[in-house]
Residue frames as a rotation matrix with the C-alpha (Angstrom) as fourth column:
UNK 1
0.682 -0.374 -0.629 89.92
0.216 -0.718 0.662 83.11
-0.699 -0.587 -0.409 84.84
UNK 2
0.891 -0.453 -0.032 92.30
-0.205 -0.338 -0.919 85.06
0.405 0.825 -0.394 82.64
UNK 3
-0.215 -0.916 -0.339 96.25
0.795 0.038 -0.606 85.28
0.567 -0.400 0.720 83.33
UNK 4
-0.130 0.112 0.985 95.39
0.064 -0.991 0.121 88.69
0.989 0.079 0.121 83.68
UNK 5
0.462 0.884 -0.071 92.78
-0.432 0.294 0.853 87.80
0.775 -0.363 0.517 86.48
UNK 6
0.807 -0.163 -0.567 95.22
0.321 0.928 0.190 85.32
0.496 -0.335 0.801 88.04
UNK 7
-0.614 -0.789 -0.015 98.46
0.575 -0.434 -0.693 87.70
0.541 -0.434 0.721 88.39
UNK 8
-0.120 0.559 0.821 95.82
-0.762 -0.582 0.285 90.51
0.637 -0.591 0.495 90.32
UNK 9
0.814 0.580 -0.026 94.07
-0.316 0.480 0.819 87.97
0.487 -0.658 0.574 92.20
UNK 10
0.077 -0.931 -0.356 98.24
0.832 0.257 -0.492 86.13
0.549 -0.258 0.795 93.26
UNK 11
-0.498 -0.800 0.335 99.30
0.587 -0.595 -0.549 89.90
0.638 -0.077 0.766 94.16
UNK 12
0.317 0.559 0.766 96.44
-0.517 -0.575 0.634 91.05
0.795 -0.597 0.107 96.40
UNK 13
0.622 -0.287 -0.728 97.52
0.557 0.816 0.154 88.36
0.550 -0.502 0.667 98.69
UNK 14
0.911 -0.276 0.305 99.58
-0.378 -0.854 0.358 89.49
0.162 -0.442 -0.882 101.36
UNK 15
0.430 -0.805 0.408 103.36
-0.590 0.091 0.802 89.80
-0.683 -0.586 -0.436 100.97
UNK 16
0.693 0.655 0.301 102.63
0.068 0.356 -0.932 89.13
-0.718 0.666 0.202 98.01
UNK 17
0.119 -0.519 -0.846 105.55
-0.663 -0.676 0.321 89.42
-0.739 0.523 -0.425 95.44
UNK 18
0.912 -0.004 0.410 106.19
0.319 0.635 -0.703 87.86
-0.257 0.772 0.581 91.56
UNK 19
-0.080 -0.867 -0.492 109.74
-0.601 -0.352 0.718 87.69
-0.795 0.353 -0.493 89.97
UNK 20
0.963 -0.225 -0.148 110.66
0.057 0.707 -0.705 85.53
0.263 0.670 0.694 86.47
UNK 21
-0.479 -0.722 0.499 112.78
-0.657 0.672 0.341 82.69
-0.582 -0.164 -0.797 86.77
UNK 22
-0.417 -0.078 0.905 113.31
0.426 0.863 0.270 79.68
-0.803 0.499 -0.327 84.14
UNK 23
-0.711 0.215 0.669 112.96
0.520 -0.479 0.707 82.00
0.473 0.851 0.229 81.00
UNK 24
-0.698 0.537 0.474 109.72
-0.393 -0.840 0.374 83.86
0.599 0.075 0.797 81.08
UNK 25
-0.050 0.937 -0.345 107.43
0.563 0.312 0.765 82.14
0.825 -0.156 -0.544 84.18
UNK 26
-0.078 0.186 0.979 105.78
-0.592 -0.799 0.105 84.04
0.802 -0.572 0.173 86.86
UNK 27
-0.377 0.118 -0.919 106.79
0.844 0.452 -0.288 82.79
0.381 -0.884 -0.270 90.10
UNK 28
0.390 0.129 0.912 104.81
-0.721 -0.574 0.389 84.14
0.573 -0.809 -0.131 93.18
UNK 29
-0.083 -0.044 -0.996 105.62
0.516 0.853 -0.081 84.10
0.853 -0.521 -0.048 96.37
UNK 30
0.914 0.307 0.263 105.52
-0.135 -0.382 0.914 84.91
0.382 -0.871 -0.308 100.21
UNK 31
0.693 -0.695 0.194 108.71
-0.260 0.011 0.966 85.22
-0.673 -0.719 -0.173 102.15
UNK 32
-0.254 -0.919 -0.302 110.65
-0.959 0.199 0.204 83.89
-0.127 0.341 -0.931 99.34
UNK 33
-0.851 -0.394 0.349 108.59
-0.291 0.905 0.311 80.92
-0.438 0.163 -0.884 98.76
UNK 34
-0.879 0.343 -0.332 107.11
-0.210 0.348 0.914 79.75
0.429 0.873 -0.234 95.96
UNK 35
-0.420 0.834 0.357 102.94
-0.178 0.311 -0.934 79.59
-0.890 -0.456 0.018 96.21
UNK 36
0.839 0.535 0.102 101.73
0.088 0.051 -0.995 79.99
-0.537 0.844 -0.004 92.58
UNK 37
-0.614 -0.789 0.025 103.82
0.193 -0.119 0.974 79.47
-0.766 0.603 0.225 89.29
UNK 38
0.737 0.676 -0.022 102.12
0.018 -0.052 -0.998 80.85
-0.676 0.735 -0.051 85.84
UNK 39
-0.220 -0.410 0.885 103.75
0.827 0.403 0.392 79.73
-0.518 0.818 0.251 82.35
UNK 40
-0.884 0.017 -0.466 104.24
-0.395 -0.560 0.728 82.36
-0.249 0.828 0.502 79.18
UNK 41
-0.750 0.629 -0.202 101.14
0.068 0.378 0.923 79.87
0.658 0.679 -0.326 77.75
UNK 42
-0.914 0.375 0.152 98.87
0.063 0.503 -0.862 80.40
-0.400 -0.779 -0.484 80.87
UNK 43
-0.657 0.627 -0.420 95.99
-0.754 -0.553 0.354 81.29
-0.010 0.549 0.836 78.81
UNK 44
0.308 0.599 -0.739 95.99
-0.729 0.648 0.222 77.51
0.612 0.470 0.636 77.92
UNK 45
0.822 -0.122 -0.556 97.44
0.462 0.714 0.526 76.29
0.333 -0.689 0.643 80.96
UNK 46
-0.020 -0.778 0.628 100.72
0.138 -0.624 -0.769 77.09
0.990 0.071 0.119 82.81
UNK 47
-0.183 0.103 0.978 99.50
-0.798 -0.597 -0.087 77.54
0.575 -0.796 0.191 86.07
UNK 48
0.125 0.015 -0.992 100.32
0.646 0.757 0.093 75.43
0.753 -0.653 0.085 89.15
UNK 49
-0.147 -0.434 0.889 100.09
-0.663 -0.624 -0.415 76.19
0.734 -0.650 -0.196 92.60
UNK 50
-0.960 -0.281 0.007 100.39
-0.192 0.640 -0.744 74.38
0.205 -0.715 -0.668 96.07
UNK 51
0.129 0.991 0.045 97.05
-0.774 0.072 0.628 72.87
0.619 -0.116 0.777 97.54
UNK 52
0.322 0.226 0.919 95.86
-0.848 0.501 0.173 70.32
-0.422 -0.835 0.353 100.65
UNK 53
-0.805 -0.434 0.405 96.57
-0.395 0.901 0.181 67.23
-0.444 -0.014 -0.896 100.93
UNK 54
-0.364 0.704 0.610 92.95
0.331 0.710 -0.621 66.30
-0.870 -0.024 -0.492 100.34
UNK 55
0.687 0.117 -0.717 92.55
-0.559 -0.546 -0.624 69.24
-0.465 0.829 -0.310 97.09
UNK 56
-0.385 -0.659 -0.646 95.12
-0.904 0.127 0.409 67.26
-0.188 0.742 -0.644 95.64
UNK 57
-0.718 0.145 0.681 93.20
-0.117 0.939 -0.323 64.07
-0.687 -0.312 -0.657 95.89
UNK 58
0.462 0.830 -0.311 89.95
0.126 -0.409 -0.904 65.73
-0.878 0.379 -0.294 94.70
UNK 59
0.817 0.153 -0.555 91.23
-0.357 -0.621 -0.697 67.40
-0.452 0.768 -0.453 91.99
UNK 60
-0.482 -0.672 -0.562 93.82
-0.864 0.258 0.432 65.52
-0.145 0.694 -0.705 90.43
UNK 61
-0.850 0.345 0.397 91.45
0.202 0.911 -0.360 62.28
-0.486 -0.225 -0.844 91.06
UNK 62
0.041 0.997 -0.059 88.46
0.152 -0.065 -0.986 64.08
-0.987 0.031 -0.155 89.33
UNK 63
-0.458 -0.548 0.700 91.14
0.889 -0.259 0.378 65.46
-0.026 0.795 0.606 85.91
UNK 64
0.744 0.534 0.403 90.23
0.654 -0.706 -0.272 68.59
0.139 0.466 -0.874 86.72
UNK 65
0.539 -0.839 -0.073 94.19
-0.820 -0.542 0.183 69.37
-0.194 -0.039 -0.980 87.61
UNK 66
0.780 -0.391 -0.489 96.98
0.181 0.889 -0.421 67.12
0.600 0.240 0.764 86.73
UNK 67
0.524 -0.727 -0.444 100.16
0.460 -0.197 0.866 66.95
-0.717 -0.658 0.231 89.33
UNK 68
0.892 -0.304 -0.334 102.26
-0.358 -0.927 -0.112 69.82
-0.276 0.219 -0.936 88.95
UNK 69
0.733 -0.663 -0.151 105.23
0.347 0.556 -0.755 68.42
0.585 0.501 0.638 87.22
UNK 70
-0.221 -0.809 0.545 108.60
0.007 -0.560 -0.829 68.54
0.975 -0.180 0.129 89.44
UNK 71
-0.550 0.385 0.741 106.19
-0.640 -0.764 -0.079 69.39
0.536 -0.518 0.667 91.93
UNK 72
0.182 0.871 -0.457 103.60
-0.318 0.492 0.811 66.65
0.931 -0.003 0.366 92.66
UNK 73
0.099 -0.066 -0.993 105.21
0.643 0.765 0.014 65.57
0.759 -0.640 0.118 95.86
UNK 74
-0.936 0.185 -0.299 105.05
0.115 -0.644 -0.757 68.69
-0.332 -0.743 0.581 97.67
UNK 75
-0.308 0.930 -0.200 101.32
0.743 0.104 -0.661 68.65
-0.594 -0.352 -0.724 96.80
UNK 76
-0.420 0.181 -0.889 101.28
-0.616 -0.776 0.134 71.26
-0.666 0.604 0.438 93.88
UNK 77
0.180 0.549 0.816 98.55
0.793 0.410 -0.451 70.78
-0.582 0.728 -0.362 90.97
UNK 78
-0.950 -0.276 -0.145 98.78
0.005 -0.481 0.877 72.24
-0.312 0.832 0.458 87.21
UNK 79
0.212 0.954 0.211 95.63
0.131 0.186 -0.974 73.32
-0.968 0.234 -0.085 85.57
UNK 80
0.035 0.311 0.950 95.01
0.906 0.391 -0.161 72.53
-0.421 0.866 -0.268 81.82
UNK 81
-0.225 0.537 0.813 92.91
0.695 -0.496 0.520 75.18
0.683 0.682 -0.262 80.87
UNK 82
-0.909 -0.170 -0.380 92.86
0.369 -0.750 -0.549 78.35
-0.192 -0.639 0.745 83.15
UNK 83
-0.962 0.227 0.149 90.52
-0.070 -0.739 0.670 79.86
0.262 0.634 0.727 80.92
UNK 84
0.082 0.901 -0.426 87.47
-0.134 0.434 0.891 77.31
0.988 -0.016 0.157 82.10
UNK 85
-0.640 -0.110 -0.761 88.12
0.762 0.036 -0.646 78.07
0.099 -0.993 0.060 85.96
UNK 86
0.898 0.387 0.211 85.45
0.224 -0.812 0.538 80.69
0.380 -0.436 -0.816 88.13
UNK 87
0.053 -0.719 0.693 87.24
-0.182 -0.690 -0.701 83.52
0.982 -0.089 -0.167 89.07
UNK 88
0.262 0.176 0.949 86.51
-0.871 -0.381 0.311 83.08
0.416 -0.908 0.054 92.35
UNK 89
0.953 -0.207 0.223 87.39
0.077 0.874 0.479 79.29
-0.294 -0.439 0.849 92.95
UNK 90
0.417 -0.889 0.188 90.86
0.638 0.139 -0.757 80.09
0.647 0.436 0.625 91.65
UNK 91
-0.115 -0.370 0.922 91.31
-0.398 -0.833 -0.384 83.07
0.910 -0.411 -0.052 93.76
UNK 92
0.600 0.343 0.723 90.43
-0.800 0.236 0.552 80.70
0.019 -0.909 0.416 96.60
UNK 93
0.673 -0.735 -0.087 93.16
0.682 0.661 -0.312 78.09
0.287 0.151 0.946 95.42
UNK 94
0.062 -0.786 0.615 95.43
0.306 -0.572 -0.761 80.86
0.950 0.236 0.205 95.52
UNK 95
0.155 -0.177 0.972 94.69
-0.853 -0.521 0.041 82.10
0.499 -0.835 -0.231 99.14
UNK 96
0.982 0.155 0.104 94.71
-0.172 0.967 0.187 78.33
-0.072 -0.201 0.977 100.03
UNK 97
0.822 -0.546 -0.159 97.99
0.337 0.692 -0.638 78.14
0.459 0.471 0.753 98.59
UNK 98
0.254 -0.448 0.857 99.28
-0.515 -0.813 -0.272 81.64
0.819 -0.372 -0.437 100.03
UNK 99
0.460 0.468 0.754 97.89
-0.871 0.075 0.485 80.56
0.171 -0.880 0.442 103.49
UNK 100
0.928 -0.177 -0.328 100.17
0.074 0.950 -0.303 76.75
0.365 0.257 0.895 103.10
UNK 101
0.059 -0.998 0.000 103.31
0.779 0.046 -0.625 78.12
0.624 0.037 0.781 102.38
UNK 102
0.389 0.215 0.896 102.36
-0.559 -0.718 0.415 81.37
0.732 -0.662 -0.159 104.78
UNK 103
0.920 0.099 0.379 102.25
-0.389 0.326 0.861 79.16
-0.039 -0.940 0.339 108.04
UNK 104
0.607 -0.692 -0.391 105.87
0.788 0.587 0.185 77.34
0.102 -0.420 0.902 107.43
UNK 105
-0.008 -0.828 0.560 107.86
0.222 -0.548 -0.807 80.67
0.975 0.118 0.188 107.65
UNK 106
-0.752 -0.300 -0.587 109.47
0.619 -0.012 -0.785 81.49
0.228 -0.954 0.195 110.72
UNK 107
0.201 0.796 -0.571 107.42
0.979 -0.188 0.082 83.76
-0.042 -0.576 -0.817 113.35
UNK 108
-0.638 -0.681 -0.361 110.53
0.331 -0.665 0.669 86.45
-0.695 0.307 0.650 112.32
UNK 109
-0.948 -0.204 0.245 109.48
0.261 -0.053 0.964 86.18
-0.184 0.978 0.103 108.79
UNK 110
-0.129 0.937 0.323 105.79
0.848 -0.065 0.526 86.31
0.514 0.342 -0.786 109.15
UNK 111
0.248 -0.076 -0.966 106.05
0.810 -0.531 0.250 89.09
-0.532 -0.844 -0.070 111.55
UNK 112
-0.538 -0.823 -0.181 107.86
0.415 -0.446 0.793 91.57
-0.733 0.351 0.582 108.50
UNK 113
-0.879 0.373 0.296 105.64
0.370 0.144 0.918 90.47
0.300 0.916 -0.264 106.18
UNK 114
-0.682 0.585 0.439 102.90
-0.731 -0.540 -0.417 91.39
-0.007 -0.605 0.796 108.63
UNK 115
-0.176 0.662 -0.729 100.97
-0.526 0.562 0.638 88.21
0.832 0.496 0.249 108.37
């Protein structure tokens, strides 16, 4: 998947929105909270987002993500190499991740957002 690839695929999501914060990364998020983070370098990596309890098992247990620095205890994973991901299994991490941090906002908040 490209960055390119990765911001589209983040922003189709609903309620979708991206801001930069900590120099130049692309936070997304829903309500105001954080689901996907892409680095200036995401080409070659850069990109964490949130994921199951059991995706984090899998995939930090197989080295095909490495805990998300900062992050690893709320269940976020960093990938390496973006570049060697299907579009489509990334874009399914990403609604995975939406869909996580979706469900803890208030019934208010999802309600606005229309979700």
């Amino acid at each position: 998947m490209s960055p390119e690839a990765f911001h589209a695929a983040a922003l189709a999501l609903p309620g979708a929105t991206m801001t930069v914060q900590w120099g130049d990364d692309q936070v997304y998020k829903v309500g105001d909270k954080m689901f996907a983070v892409m680095g200036p370098g995401a080409a070659q990596g850069g990109v964490s987002f949130k994921v199951s309890d059991v995706a984090f098992e899998v995939l930090t247990e197989t080295g095909r993500a490495i805990p998300a620095p900062y992050l690893a205890r709320a269940k976020w994973v960093k990938l390496d190499d973006l570049a060697s991901f299907d579009d489509a299994e990334v874009a399914d991490w990403l609604q995975t991740a939406h869909a996580l941090v979706a469900a803890k906002l208030t019934k208010k908040k999802r309600a606005e957002l229309g979700l």
